[in-house]
TILOFI-678042 format. One record per residue (C-alpha): residue in three letters; x, z, y. Coordinates in pm, 1 decimal, decimal comma. Each point is the difference from the previous one (the first is absolute). Layout:
N
  residuo         X         Z         Y
      ala         X         Z         Y
...
***
This chain:
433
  residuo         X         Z         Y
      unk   15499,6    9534,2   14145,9
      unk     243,7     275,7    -160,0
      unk     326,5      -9,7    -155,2
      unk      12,0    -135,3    -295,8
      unk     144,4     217,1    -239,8
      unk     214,2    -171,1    -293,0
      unk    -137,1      22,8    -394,5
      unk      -5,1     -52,6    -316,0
      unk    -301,3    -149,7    -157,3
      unk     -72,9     -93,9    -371,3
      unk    -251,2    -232,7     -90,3
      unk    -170,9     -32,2    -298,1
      unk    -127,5    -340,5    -140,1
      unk      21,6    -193,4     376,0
      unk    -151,3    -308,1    -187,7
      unk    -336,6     -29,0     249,3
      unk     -77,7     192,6     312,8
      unk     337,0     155,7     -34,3
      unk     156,9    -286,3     188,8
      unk    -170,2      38,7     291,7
      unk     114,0     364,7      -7,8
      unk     354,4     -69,5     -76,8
      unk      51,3    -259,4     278,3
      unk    -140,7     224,9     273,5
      unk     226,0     336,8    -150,7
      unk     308,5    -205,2      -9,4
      unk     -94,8    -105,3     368,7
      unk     -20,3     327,1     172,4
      unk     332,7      65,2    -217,4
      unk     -86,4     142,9    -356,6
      unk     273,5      23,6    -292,3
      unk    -227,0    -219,0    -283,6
      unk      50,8      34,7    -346,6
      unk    -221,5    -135,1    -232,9
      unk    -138,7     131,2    -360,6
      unk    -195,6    -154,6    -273,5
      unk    -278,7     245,9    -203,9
      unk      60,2    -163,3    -310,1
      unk     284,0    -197,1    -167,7
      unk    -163,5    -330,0      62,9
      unk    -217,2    -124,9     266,1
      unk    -389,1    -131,8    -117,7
      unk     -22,3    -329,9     -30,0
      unk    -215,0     -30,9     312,3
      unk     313,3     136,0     182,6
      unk     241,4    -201,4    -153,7
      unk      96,2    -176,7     297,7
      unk     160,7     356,1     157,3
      unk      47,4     111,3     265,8
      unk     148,4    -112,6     377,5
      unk     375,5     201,2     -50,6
      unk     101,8     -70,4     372,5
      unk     -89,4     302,8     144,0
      unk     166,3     249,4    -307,5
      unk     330,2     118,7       1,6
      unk     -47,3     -13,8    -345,2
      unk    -266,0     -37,4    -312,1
      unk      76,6     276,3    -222,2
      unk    -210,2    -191,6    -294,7
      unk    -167,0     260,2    -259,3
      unk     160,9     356,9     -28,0
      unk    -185,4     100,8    -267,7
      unk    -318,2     242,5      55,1
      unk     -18,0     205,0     292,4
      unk     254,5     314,4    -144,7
      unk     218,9    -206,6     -27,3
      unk     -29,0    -202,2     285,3
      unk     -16,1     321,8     210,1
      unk     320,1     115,2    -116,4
      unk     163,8    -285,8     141,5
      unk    -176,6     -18,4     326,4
      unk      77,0     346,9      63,5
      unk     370,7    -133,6      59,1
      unk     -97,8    -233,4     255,1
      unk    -182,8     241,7     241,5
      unk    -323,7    -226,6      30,5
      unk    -220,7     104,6     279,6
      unk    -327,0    -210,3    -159,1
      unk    -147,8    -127,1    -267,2
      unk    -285,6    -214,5      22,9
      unk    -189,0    -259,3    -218,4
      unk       9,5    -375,3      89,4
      unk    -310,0     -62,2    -188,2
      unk    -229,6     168,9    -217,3
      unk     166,5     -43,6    -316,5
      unk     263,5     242,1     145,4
      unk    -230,1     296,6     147,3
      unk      28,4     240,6    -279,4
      unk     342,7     -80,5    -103,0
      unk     105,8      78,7     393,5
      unk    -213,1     300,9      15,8
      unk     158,7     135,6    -244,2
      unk     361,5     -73,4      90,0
      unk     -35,5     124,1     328,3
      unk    -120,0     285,0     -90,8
      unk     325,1      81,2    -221,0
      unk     231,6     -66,3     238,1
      unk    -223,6     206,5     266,0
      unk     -74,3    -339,0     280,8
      unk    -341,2      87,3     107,9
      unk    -317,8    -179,1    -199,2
      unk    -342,4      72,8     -68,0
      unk    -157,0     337,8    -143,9
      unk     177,5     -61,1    -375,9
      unk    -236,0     198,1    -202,7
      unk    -270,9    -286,6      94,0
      unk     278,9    -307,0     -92,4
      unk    -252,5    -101,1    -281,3
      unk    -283,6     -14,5     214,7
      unk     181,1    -247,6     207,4
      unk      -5,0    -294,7    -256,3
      unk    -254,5      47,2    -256,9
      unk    -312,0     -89,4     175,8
      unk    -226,5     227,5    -254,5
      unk     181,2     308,8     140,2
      unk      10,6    -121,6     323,2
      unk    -385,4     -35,8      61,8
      unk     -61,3     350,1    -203,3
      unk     241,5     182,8     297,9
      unk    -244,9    -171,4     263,2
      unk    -294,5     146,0    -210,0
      unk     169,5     325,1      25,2
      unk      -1,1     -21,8     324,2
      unk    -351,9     -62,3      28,6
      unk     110,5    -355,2     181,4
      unk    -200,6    -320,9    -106,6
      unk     154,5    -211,5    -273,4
      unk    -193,1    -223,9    -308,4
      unk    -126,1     187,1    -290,2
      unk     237,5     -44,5    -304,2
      unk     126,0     -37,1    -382,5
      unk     334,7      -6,5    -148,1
      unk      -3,3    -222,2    -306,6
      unk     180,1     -55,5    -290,2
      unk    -221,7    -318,8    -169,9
      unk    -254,1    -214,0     145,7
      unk    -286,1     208,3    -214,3
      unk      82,6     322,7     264,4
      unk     -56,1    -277,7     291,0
      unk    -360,4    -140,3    -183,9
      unk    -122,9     390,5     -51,0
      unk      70,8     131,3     335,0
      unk    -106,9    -293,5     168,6
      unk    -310,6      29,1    -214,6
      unk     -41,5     337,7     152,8
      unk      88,6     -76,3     325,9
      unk    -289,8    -214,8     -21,1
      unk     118,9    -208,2     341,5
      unk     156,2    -353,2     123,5
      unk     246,5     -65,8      38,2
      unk     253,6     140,5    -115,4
      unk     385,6     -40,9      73,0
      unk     254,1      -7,5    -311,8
      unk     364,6      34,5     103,0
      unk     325,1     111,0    -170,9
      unk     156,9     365,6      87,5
      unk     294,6     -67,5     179,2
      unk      42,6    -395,7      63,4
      unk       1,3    -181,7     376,5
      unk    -135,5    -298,9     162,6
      unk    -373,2      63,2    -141,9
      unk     195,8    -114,7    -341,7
      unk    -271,0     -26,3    -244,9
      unk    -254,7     165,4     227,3
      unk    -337,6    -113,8    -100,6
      unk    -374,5       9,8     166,7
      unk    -241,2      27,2    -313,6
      unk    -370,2     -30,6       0,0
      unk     -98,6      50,4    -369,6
      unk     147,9     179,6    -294,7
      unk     113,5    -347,8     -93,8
      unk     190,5     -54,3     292,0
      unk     140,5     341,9     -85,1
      unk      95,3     -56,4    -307,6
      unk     172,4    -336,1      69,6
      unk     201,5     167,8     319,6
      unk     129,4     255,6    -231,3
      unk     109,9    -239,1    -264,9
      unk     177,5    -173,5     200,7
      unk     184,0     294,4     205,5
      unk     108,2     126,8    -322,9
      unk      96,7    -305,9     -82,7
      unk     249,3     -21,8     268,4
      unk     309,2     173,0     156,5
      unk      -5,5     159,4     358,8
      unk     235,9    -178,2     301,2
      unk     205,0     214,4     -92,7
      unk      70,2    -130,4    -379,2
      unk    -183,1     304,1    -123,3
      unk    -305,5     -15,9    -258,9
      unk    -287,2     126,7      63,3
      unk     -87,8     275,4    -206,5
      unk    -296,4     159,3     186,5
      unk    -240,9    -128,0     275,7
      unk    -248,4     129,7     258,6
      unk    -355,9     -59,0      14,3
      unk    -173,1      38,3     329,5
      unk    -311,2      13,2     219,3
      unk      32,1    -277,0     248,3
      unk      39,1      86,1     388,3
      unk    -267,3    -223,3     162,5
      unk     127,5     -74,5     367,7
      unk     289,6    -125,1     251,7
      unk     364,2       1,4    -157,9
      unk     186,2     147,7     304,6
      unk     399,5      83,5     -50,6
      unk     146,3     294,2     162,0
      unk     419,8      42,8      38,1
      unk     197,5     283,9     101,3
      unk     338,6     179,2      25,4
      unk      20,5     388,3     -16,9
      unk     235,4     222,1      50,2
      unk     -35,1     418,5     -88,5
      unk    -353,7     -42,2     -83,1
      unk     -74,9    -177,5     360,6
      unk    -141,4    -320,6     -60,7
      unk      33,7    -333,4     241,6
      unk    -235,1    -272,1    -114,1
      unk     194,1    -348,3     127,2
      unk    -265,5    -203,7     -48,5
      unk    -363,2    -109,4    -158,7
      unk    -146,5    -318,4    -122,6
      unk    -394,6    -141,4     -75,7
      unk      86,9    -190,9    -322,2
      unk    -236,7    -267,8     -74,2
      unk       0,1     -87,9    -362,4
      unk    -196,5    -235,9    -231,2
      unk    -128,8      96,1    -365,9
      unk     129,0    -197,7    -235,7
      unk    -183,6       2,3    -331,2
      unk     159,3     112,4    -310,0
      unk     268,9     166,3     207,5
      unk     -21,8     209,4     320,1
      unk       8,6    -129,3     335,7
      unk     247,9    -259,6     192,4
      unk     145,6     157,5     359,7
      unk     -82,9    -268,3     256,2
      unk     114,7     174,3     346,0
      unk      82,8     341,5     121,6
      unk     -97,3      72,4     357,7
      unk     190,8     289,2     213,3
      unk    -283,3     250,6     101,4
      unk     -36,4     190,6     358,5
      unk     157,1     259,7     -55,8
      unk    -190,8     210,4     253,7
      unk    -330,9    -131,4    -204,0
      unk    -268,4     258,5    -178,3
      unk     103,3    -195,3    -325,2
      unk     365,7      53,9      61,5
      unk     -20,2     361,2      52,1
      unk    -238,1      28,2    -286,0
      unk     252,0    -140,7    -226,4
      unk     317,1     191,1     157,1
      unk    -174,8     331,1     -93,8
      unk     -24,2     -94,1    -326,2
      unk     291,9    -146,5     -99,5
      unk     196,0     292,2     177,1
      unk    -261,0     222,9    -264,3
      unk     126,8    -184,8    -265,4
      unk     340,5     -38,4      77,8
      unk      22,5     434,2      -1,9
      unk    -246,7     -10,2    -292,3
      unk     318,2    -197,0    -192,6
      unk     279,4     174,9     120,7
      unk     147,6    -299,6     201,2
      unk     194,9     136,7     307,2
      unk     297,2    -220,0      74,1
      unk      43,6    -342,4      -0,4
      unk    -320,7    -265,5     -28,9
      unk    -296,5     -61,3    -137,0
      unk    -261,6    -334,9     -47,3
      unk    -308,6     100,5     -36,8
      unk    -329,4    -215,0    -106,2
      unk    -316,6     133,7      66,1
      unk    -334,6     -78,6     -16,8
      unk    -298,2      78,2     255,3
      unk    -289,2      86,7    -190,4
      unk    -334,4      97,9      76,4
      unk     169,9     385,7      15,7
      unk     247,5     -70,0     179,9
      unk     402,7    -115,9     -92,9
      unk      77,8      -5,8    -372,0
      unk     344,1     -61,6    -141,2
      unk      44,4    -210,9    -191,9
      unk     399,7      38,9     -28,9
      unk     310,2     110,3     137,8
      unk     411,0     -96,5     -44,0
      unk     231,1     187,3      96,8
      unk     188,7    -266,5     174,3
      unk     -10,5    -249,8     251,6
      unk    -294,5    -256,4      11,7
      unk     122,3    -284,6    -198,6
      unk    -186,4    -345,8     141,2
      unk     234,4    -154,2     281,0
      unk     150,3     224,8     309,7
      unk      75,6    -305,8     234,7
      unk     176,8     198,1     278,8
      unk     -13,5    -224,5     259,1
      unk    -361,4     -81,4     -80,8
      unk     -84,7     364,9      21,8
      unk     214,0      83,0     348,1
      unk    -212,7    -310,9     227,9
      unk    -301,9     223,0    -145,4
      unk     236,2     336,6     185,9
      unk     -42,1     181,7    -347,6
      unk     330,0      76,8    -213,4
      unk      12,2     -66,0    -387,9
      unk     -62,7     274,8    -255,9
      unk     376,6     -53,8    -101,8
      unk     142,0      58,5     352,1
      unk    -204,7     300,8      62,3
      unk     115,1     134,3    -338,3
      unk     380,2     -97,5      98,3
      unk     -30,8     173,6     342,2
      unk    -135,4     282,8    -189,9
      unk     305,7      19,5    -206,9
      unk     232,3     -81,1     265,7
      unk    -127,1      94,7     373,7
      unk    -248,4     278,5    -129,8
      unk      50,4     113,9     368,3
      unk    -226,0    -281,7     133,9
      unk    -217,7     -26,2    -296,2
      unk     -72,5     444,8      90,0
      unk     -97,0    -133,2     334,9
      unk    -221,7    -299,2    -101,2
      unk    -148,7     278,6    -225,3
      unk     -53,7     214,5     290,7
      unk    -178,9    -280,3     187,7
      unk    -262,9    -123,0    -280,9
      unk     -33,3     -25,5    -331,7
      unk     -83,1    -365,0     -13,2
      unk     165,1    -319,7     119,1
      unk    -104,5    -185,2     282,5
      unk       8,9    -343,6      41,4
      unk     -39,2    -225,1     296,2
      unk    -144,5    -313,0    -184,9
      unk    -184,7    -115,3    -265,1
      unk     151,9     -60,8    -301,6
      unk    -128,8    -189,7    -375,3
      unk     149,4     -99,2    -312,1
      unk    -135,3    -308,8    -213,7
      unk     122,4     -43,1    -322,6
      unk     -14,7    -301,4    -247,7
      unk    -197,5      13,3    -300,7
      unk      99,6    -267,1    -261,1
      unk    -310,4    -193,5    -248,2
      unk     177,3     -31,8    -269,8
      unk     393,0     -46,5    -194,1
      unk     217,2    -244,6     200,8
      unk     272,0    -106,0     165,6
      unk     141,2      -1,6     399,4
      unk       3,7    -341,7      24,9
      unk      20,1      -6,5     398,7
      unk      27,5     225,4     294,1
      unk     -60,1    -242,6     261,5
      unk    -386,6     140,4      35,1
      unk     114,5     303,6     147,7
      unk      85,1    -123,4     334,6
      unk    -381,9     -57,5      74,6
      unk      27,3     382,5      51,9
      unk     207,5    -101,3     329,8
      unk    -293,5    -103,0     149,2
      unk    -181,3     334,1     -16,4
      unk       5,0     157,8     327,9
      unk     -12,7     338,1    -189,8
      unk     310,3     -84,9    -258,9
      unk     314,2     215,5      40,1
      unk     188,2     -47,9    -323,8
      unk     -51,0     -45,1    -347,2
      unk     194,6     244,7    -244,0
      unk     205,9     -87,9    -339,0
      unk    -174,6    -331,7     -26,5
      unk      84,0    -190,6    -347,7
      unk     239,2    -284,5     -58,2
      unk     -54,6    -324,6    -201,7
      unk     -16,1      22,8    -359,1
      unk    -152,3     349,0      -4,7
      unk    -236,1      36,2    -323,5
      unk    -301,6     192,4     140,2
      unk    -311,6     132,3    -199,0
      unk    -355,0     112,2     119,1
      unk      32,0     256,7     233,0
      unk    -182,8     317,3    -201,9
      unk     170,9     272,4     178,7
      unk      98,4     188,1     322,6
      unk     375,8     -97,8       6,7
      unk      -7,2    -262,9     275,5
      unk     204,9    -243,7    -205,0
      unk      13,2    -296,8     274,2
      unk      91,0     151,8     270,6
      unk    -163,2     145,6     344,2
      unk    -153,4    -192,2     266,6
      unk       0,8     262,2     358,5
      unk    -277,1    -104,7     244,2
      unk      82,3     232,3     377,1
      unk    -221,1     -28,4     251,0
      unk    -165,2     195,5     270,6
      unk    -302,3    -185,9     -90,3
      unk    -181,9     127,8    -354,3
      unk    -203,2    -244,7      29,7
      unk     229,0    -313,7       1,3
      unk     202,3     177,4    -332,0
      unk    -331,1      -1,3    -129,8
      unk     -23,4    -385,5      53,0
      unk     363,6     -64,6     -98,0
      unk     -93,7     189,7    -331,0
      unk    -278,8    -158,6    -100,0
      unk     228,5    -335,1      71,9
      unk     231,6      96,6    -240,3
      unk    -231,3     111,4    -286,8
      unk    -137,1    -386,4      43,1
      unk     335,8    -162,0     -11,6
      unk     104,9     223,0    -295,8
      unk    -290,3     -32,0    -203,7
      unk      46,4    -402,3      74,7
      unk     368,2      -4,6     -83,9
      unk     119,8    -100,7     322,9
      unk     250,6     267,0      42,8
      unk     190,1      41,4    -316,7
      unk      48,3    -339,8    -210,1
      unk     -35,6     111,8    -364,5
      unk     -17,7    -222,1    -319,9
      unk    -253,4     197,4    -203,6
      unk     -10,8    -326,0    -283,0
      unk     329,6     -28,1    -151,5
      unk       5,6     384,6     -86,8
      unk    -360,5     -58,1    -124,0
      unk     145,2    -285,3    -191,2
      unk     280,8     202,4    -104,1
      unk    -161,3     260,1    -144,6
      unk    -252,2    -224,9    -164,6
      unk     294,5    -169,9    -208,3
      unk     135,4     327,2    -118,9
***
């Protein structure tokens, strides 16, 4: 690899994926400084961040004038967003004090999902026909139009399929509305409009990537089996790494790289979700950030694949190498197979034992498991993509004995033999209130 050339990197809101990133810059030698977007964290990242690998957490500036003034005295090289609370906010300031970032007249388009599927239009790449609404009457009408099911309700510029609902009558509409409007985004932000639209009927597949200048590197891809989940949108059971020298795979890289120019993204990452449809791959959505559900790096190198995060970091720091990888493909290449089985929890509860986990040991596929969850843990129904649980990896040169091991898993987990979890005394508790 090249020299690695000392910097200094910003980043905004490291509450999520942002660790990974921040461990692996600080590794290959990275000044770290930390910044907050807003003058208090959301609740849902109350517990803050990892500080280890900063040299400092500069807290909450102020907006991003005046937080530009007073990076421009530290001579920051970067500024990137630890999750995707932070992408505009980062955008912006690196544009003011000149670090490179995406095309900034297309910031907007970045974060609110409305805008974002109207540049793919644009385009002329396919995306879900859509409304922007201010009440759930818009929603009924134009889903009256649209004539259609289902349909997909979700807010404008939340995360984690927040709120994101799969409705099959104008009821179902109505009620998913209520109820978004009803509520505040991850971030601690209401939700004053929502999108209605068509629903993509086909595989979820997830497409990452790091560019640089325009050139794009896609790091890696993922099947995502999901299940449907009525009265809210679907639960993510598994992600499994695709060939990357498959039709599907090179199907999906043209289109996310599309997409990518169609929304001015040019440096730094992207996670994609897509759908393939009957016409081909459909997105669904893109951040402008790092995929957020569980990098285990030592899962990911006995598969020979790097992390999103460390192909980012290199990007940053050795952009030597990461020019020649670029030269050599445009895809990753790994050497094994590689799948990711999260939990998905029936109900409110709480950890009452780990000890279930260490039936994974006897999976000749298991690797590690990822950020698992420590007794006395309140959990609730898993409604959403987040991963909240943790990450079991399954490697193998044989797909077909992950396959196995993954349908093990599912069993045990659906039977409660991994996770312990008292779901009766919050029940209970709840009941008495």
């Amino acid at each position: 690899m090249g020299a690695i050339q000392a910097k200094n990197i910003v980043i905004v809101d490291g509450y999520s994926m942002g660790r990974e990133l921040a461990h692996d810059l600080k590794t290959m030698g990275a000044e770290l400084f930390h910044l907050c977007s807003t003058p208090e964290p959301p609740p849902v990242f109350r517990a803050g961040i990892d500080a280890t690998p900063y040299r400092a957490d500069l807290g909450y500036l102020g907006a991003e004038d005046e937080a530009a003034r007073m990076l421009l005295a530290m001579d920051i090289d970067h500024v990137l967003a630890g999750s995707e609370m932070g992408v505009s906010y980062a955008e912006r300031l690196a544009h003011l004090v000149g670090a490179p970032t995406n095309l900034y007249p297309l910031v907007a388009e970045r974060r609110n999902k409305f805008r974002m599927i109207a540049a793919l239009h644009r385009r002329g790449l396919l995306a879900a026909e859509q409304a922007l609404v201010d009440s759930e009457n818009e929603a009924v009408a134009w889903a009256q139009r649209q004539g259609n099911w289902p349909l997909v309700v979700k807010p404008l510029d939340s995360a984690g399929s927040d709120n994101v609902t799969i409705c099959r009558s104008l009821d179902e509409v109505r009620t998913a509305c209520r109820k978004a409007f009803a509520a505040h985004t991850v971030f601690a932000q209401p939700n004053r409009q929502l999108i209605v639209q068509s629903w993509l009927d086909g595989t979820q597949y997830i497409v990452n990537t790091v560019s640089r200048d325009g050139r794009h590197f896609m790091t890696d891809a993922w099947r995502v089996n999901i299940r449907l989940l009525p009265g809210y949108a679907m639960v993510m059971e598994d992600f499994e790494l695709l060939a990357p020298e498959s039709r599907t795979a090179s199907s999906l890289l043209r289109y996310t790289f599309d997409a990518l120019d169609a929304l001015g993204i040019v440096n730094g990452t992207a996670h994609s979700e897509l759908k393939w449809t009957a016409r081909g791959p459909a997105m669904i959505e893109t951040g402008a950030r790092l995929m957020g559900a569980a990098m285990d790096r030592d899962s990911y190198a006995a598969a020979g694949l790097k992390t999103q995060s460390i192909y980012h970091a290199l990007d940053l720091m050795q952009p030597e190498w990461m020019n020649e990888m670029r030269r050599r493909s445009d895809r990753y290449l790994p050497g094994r197979h590689l799948t990711k089985v999260f939990f998905a929890f029936a109900g409110d509860g709480v950890i009452t034992g780990v000890d279930g986990l260490e039936r994974l040991l006897e999976l000749p596929t298991f690797h590690a498991i990822y950020r698992t969850l420590p007794v006395g843990t309140r959990v609730h129904l898993t409604t959403d993509s987040t991963g909240w649980g943790g990450a079991i990896y399954l490697v193998h040169e044989d797909a077909a004995l992950i396959e196995r091991d993954r349908e093990q898993i599912r069993e045990w987990d659906a039977e409660g033999l991994l996770y312990e979890i008292d779901y009766e005394t919050v029940e209970a508790s709840a009941a008495a209130c």
